[in-house]
Structure formats: C-alpha cells, structure tokens
C-alpha positions in Angstrom: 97.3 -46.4 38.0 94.9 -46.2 34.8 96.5 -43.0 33.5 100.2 -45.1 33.7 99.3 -48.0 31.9 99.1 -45.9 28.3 102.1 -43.9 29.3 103.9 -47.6 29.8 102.8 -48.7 26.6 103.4 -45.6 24.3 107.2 -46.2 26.3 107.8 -50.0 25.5 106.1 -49.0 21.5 108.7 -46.5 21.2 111.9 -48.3 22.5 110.8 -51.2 20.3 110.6 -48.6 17.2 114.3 -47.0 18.3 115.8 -50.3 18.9 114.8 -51.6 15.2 115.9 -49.0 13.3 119.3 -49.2 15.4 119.6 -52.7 14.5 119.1 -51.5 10.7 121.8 -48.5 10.7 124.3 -50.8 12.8 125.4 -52.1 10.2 124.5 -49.4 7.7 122.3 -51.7 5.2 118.5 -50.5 4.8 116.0 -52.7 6.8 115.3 -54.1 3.2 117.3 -53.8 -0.2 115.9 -53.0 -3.5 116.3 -55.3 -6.2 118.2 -54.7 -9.0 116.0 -53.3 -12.1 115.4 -55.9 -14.5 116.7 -55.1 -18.7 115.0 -54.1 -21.1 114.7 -56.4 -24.0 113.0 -55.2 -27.2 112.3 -57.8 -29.8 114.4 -57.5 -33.4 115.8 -54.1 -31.7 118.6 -52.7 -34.0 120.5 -51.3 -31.5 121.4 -54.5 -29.6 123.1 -55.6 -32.7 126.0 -53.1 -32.2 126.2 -49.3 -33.4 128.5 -50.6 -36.3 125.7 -52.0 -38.3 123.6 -49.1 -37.9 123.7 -47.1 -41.3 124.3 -43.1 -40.6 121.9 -40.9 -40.8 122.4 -37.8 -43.2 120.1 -34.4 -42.4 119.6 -32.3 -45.6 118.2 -29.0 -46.4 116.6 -27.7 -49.5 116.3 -24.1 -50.9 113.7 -21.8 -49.3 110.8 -21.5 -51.5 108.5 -17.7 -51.7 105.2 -18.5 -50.7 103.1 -15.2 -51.9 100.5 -14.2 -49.1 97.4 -16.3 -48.8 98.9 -19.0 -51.2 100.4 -22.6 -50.6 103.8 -23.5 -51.8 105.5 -26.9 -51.5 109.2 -27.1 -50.9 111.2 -30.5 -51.5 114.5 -31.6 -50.6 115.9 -34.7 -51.9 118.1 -37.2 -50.2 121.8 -38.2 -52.0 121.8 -41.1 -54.4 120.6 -44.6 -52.9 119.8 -43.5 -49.2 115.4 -42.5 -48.7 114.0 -40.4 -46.0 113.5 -41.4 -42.5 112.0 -38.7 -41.3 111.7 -34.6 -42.1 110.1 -31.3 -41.6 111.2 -28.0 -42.5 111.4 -24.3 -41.5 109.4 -21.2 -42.0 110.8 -17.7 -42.3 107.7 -16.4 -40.2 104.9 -16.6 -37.3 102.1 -16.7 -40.4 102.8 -19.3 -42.3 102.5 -22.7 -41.4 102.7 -26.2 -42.5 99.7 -27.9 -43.9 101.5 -31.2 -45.0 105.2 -33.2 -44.5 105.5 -36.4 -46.1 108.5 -38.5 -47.8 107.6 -39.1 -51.8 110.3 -41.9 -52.7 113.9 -40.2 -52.2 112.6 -36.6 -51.3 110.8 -35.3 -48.6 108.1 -32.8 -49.2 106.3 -29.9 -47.2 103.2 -27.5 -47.9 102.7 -24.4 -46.5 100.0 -21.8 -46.5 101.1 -18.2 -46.1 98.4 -16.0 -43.9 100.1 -13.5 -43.8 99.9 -9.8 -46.0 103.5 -10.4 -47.3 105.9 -12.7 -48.8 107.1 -15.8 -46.6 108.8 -18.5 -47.4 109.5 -22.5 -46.0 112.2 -24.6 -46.7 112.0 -28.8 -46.4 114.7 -30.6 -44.1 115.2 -34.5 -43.9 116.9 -36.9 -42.9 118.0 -39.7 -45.2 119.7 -43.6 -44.2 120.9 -46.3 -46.8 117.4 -48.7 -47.1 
C-alpha cells in the first residue's frame, strides 16, 4: 500500500499536466500570448520625417596617390560644389601600407598612409558628401 500511493500521485500529476496543455492546443492559442513589441521612438530622428527630406548622399573617389616605400603620402578627394563630407575612407593598392589618419578638412576628405613595404604602393581617399 506505501509503494502505491507515489505511483497514484505521479498518475493524478501527469493527467493534470496532459489535460492542461490539451485545454491550450484545443483551441490552438498558446497557454499565454506575447505582447506586441513596443516602437521605437528616437528623439529629432530624421528618418521619421519622411525619406523625401533626406538630402542624397554622393560617394566620391579621388586619384590614387604613389606612396614611395617607408614614406607617408596623403591622398584627398573633394566633394562637388556646396555638399561637405559625411563620412570617408579610402583604399590601398597593398597588404603593407596602411592608413595612419582619415579625416574630413572642410569640403574634402583626407587620408595618410605609411608605406612598409620595399616598393611603391599607393592609397586613394573615398567620401561621401550630402547638401549641409
């Protein structure tokens, strides 16, 4: 009679288990919902004012510049008339030579790079420009 009583239990615990999550796929709806994920708002964000007052954003691309080994070279790459740079970078023609500096300078943006290598490289400045 003491070795039934668990056996009774663990029965009535696991009918009870079975018939609630029956109750909950009768009528197939979870046993709770989730709520519904609240917006995002972001304070004076441009975006929310429509995409038709957001000025376009040009990407230019100056010359490639030599960069003798061991040296730095800069290379610059201006934006058209009235728009300034946003943003920029630039490009390397190798592994060895890398960028020491990137920074906009009014209308152009401007990159250094020092050449460790035992030949020639060269970089080249990118940006890209908007209407202030």
């Amino acid at each position: 009679m003491a070795r039934t009583k668990p056996i009774v239990l663990t029965v009535l615990a696991t009918v009870g288990v079975l018939a609630a999550s029956t109750a909950a796929v009768a009528d197939n709806k979870p046993a709770t919902r989730p709520t519904a994920k609240p917006a995002v708002v972001v304070p004076g964000d441009p975006a929310a004012a429509g995409p038709s007052l957001l000025a376009a954003h040009d990407q230019v691309f100056g010359d490639f510049v030599d960069v003798a080994p061991g040296a730095n070279g800069f290379a610059t790459v201006a934006c058209p008339s009235g728009e300034v740079p946003t943003g920029g970078g630039g490009q390397t023609s190798a592994f060895r030579i890398f960028f020491t500096d990137s920074y906009p300078s009014g209308s152009v943006w401007v990159v250094r790079g020092t050449n460790t290598n035992t030949v020639t490289e060269s970089i080249r400045a990118t940006a890209v420009c908007t209407t202030p």
